[in-house]
Backbone as CSV, one residue per row, in Angstrom:
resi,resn,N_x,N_y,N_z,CA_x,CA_y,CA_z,C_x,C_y,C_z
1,UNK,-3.811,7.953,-7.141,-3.800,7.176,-5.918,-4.214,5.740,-6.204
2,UNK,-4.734,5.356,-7.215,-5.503,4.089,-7.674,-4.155,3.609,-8.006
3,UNK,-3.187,4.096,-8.639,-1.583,3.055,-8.902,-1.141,2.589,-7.584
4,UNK,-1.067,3.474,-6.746,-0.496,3.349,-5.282,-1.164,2.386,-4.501
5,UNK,-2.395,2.188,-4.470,-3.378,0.935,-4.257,-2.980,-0.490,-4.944
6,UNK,-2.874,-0.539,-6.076,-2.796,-1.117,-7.491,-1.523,-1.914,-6.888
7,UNK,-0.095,-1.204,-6.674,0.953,-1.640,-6.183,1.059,-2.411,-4.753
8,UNK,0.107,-1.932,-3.702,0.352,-2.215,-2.814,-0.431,-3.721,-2.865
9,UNK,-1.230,-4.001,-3.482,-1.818,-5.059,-3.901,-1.052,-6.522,-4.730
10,UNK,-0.070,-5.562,-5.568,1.165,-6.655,-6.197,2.552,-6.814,-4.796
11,UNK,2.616,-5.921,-4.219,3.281,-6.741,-3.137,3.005,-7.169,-2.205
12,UNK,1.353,-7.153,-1.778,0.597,-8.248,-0.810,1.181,-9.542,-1.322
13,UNK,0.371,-9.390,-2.935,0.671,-10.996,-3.927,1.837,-11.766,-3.495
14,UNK,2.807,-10.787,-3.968,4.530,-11.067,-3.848,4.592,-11.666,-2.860
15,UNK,3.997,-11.122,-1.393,4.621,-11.576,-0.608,3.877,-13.491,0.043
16,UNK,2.349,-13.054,-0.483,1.946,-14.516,-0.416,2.334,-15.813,-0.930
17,UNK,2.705,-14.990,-2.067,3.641,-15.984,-3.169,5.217,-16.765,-2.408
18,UNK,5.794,-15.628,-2.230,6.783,-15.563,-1.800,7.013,-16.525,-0.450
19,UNK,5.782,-16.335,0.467,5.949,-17.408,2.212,5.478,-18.680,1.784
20,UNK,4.407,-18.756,0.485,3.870,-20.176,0.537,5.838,-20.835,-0.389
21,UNK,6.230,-20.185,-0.926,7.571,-21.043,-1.324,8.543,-21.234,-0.502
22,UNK,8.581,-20.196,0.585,9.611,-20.887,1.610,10.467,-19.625,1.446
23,UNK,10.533,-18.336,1.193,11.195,-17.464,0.833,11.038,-16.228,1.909
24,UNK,10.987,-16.483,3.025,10.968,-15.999,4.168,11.408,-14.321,3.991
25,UNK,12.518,-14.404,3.967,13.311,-12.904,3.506,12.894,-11.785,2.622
26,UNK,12.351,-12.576,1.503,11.588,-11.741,0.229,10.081,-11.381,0.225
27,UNK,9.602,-12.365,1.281,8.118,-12.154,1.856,8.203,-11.164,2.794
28,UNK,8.825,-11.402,3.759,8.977,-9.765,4.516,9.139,-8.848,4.455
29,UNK,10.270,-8.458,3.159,10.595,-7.176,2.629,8.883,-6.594,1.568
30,UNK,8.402,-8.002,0.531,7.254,-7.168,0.497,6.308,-7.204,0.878
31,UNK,6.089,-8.025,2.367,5.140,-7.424,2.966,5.281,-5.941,3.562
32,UNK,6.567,-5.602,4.000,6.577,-4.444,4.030,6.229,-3.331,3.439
33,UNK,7.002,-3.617,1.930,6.244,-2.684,0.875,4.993,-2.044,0.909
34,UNK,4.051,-3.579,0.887,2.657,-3.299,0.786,2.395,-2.460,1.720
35,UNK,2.583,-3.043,3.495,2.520,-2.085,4.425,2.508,-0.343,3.983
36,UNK,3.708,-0.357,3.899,3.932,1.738,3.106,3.037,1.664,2.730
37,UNK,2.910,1.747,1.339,2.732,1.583,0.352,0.492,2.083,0.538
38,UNK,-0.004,0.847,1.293,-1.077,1.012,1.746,-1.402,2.522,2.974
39,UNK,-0.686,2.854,3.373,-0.500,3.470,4.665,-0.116,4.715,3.960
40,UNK,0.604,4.997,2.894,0.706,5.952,2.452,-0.578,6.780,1.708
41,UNK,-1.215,5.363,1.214,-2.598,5.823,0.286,-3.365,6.675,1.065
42,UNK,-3.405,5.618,2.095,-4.717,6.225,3.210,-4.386,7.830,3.822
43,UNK,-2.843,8.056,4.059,-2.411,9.742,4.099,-2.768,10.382,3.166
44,UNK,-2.219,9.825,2.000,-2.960,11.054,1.039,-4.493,11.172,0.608
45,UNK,-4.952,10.094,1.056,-6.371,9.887,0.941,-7.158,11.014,1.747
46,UNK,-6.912,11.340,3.016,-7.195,11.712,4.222,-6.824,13.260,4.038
47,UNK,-5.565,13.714,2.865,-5.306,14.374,2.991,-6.070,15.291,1.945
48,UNK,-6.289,14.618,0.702,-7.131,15.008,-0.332,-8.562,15.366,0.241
49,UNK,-8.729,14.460,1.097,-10.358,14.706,1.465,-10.611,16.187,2.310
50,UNK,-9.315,16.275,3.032,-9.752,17.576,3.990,-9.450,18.932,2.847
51,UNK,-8.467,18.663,2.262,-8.240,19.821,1.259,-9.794,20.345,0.238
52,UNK,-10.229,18.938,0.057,-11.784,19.161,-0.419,-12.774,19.648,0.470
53,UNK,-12.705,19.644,1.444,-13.610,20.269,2.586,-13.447,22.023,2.769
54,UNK,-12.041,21.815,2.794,-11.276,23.186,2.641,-12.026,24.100,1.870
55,UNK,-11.696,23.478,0.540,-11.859,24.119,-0.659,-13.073,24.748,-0.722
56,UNK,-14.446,23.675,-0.568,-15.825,24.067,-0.706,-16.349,25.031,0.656
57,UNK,-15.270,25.562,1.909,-15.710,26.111,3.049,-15.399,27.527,2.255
């Protein structure tokens, strides 16, 4: 899950990079990315954690 973080972090970058040049189109797509990308972590995050609760009940 630390890659999936890791990534969503290089297309925050991307996309800061990307609006301060004027690249409107390519900033949105990875801000999107990041969006998933972050949003996905936190599911499986959430999801790992209850499975651990599970486990030790």
């Amino acid at each position: 899950m630390g890659n999936l973080l890791h990534y969503a972090i290089v297309f925050l970058v991307v996309a800061l990079a990307a609006a301060f040049l004027g690249f409107g189109g390519v900033a949105g797509t990875a801000m999107e990315g990041a969006r998933i990308l972050f949003w996905v972590a936190i599911v499986l995050f959430v999801v790992s954690l209850i499975a651990g609760l599970v486990r030790r009940a």
